[in-house]
C-alpha positions as CSV (number, residue, x, y, z in Angstrom):
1,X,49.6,-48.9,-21.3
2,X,48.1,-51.2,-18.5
3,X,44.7,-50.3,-17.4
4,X,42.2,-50.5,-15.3
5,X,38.9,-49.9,-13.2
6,X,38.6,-49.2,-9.6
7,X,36.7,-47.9,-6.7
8,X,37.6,-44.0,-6.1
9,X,40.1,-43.7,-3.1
10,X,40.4,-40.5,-1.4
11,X,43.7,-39.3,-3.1
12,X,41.6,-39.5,-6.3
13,X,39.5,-36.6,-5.7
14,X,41.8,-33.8,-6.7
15,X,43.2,-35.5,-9.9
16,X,39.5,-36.6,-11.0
17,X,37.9,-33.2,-10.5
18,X,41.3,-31.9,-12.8
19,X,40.5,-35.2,-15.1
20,X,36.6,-34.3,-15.3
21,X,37.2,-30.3,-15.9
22,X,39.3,-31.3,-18.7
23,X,37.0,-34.2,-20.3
24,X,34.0,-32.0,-19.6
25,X,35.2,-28.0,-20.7
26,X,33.0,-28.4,-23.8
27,X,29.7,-28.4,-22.3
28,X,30.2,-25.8,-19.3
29,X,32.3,-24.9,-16.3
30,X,32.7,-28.0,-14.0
31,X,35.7,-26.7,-11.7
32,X,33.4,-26.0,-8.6
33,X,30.5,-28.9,-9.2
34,X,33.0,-31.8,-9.9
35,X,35.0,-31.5,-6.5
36,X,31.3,-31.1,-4.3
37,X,30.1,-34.4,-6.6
38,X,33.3,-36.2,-5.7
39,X,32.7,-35.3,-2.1
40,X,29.4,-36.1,-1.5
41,X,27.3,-38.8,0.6
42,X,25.5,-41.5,-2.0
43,X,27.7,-40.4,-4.9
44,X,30.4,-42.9,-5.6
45,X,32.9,-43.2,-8.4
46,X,34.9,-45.7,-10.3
47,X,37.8,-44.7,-12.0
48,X,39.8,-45.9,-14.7
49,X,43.5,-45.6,-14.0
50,X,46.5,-46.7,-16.0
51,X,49.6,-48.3,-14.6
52,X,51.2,-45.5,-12.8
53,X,47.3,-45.2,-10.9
54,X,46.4,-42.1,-12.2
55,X,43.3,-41.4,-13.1
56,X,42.2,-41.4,-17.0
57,X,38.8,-41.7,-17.1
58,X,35.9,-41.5,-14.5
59,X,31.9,-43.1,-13.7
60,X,30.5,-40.7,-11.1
61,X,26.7,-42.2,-9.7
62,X,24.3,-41.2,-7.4
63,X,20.8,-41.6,-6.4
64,X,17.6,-39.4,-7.0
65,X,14.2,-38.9,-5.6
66,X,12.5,-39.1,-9.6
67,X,8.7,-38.8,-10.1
68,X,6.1,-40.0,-6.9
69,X,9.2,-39.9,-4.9
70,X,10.7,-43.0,-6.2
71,X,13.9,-43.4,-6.5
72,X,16.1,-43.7,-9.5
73,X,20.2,-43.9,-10.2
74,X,21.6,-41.1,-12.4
75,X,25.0,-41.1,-13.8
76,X,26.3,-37.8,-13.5
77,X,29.6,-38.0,-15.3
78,X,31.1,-40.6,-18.3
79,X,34.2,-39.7,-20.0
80,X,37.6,-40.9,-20.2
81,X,40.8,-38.9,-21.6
82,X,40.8,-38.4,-25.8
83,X,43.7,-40.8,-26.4
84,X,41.5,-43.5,-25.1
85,X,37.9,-43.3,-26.6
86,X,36.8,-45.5,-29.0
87,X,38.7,-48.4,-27.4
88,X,35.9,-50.1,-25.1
89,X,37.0,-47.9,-22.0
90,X,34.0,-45.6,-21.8
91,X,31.6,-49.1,-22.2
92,X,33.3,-50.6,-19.4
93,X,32.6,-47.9,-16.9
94,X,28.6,-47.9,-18.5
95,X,28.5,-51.3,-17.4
96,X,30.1,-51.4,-14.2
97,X,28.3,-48.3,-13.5
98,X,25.0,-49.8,-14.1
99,X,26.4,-53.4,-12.0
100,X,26.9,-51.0,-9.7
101,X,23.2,-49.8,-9.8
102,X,21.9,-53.6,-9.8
103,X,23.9,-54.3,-6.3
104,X,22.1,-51.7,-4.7
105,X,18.9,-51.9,-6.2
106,X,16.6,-54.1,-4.0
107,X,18.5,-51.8,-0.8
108,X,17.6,-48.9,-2.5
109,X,14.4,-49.5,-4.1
110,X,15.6,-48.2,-8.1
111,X,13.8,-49.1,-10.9
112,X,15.6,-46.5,-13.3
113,X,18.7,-45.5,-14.4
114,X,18.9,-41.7,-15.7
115,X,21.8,-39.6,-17.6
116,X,21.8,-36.6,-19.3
117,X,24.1,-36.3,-22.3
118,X,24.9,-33.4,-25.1
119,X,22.9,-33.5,-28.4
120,X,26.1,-33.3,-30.3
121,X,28.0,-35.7,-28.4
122,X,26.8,-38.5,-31.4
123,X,29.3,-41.6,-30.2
124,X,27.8,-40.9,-26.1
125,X,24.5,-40.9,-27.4
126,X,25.5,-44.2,-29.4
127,X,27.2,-45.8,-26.4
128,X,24.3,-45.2,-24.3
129,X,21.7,-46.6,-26.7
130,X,23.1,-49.8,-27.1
131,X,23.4,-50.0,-23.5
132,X,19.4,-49.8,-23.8
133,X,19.3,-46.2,-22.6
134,X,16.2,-44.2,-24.4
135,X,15.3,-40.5,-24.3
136,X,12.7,-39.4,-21.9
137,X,9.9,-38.1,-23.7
138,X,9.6,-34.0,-23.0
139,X,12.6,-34.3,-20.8
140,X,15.6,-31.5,-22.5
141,X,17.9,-29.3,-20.0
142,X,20.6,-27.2,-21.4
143,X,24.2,-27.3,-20.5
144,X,25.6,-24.1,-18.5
145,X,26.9,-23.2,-22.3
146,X,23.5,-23.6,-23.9
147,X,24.3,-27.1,-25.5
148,X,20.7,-29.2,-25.3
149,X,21.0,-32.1,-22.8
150,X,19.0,-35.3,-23.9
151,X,17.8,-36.8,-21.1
152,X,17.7,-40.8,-21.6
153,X,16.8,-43.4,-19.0
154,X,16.6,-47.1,-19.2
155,X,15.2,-49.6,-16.9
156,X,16.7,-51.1,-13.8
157,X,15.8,-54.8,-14.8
C-alpha cells in the first residue's frame, strides 16, 4: 500500500470525522466534536491517505490562548487506522505536525506545544516522549468515559 501525508482538502472532512470516530471510540464519543474540529478557523489537519486517497490516519492542530494569555499549539487528535500502527505513520504526522507549529511560530507568537493523551494509551505516551513531550505538572482531565488524560507539553524551540 502506497502512502502518504497531505494537507486536509474539503472532501476529507466527512471521511476523517468517520476515520477519527473510529480511531478514537475508546476514549469517548467524538461523532459531534470531530466534524466542528475539522470545520473550524485556525484548526488545520494533515492526513495520511493511501493510494486510492482515502484517509487512514489524521494530525488535527490548533492554537490556544495558555497561561498570561500566551499562546500555545495543541494537537487535538493523533491516530492512524490499527493495520498501520507501529510502522512510523503516527511519528510522521508528530513531526510534521510540530513542522507545522515551527512555520507559524514567530506569526503566531508559540512557545509551546500541548496534547492530551489517555493514561493507558502506553505506545502514544512513548511516541510523544521521544518526540520530547513531558507531562504538565498538576495538569490531568478525564476523557468523556472517565479515562485520565495526561497532559504533556514540550517546547516550541
Amino acid at each position: 500500500m502506497v502512502l502518504g501525508l497531505r494537507a486536509m482538502l474539503p472532501r476529507d472532512r466527512a471521511p476523517l470525522a468517520r476515520l477519527g470516530v473510529e480511531l478514537f471510540a475508546e476514549f469517548g464519543d467524538y461523532s459531534q466534536a470531530l466534524p466542528i474540529w475539522l470545520r473550524s478557523p485556525g484548526h488545520w489537519c494533515r492526513v495520511l491517505a493511501d493510494g486510492s486517497e482515502a484517509p487512514v490516519g489524521l494530525a488535527l492542530v490548533t492554537v490556544t490562548e495558555g497561561p498570561k494569555r500566551s499562546r500555545q499549539g495543541y494537537i487535538l487528535a493523533l491516530g492512524v487506522q490499527d493495520s498501520l500502527r507501529g510502522k512510523g505513520w503516527g511519528r510522521k504526522l508528530l513531526k510534521d505536525s510540530i513542522a507545522e507549529l515551527h512555520r507559524r511560530k514567530r506569526q503566531l507568537d508559540l512557545h509551546w506545544i500541548h496534547l492530551n493523551v489517555a493514561a493507558s494509551n502506553r505506545p502514544a505516551i512513548h511516541l510523544f516522549e521521544s518526540a520530547g513531550f513531558r507531562p504538565s505538572p498538576g495538569e490531568i482531565a478525564r476523557y468523556g468515559d472517565g479515562e485520565i488524560a495526561i497532559n504533556m507539553r514540550r517546547a516550541l524551540d
